[in-house]
C-alpha positions in Angstrom: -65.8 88.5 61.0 -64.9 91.8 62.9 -61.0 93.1 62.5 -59.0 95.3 64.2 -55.7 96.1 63.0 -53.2 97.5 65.8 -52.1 101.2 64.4 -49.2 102.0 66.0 -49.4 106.1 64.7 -52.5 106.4 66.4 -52.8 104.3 69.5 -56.1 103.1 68.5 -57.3 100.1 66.2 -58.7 100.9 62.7 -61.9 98.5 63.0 -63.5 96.9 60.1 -66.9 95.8 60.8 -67.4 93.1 58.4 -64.4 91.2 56.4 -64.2 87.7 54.9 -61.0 85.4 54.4 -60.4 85.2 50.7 -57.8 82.8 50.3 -54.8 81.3 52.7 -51.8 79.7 52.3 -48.0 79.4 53.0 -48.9 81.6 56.0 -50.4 84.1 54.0 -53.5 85.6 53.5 -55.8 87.7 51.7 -59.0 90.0 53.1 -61.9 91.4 51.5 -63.2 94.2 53.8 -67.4 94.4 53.1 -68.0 97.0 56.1 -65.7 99.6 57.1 -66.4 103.3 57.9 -65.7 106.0 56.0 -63.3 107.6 58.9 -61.7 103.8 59.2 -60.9 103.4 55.5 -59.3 106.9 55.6 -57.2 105.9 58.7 -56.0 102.3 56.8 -55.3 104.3 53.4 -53.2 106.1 55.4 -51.9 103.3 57.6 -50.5 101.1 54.4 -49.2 104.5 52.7 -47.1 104.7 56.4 -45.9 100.7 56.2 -44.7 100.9 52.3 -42.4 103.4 53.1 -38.8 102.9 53.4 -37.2 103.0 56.9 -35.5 106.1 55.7 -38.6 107.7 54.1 -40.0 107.6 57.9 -37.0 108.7 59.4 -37.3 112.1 56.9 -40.9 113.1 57.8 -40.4 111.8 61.8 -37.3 114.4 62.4 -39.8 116.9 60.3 -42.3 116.9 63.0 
């Protein structure tokens, strides 16, 4: 399947060309990503660094820019 996953630093969707369901359950689920871009994985890496912050952590580096 094709994935886009809403990026709300950017504005635009990191696209993954290729992914496959993995397993599913409780509401859950787990992706294996088989074709993504160089430029797209870079952009997710840093995506998921941005959402394991704490709120506070993004507060910090916000009021820095």
């Amino acid at each position: 399947m094709e994935l886009s996953i809403e990026a709300p630093t950017d504005g635009l969707p990191v696209r993954i060309n290729q992914a496959v369901v993995r397993w599913s359950g409780n509401g859950q689920f787990g992706l294996e990503f088989l074709d993504i871009r160089e430029t797209e994985w870079t952009r997710l890496q840093r995506l998921v660094k941005e959402v394991e912050k704490e709120p506070y952590q993004r507060q910090v580096e916000d009021e820095k820019s």
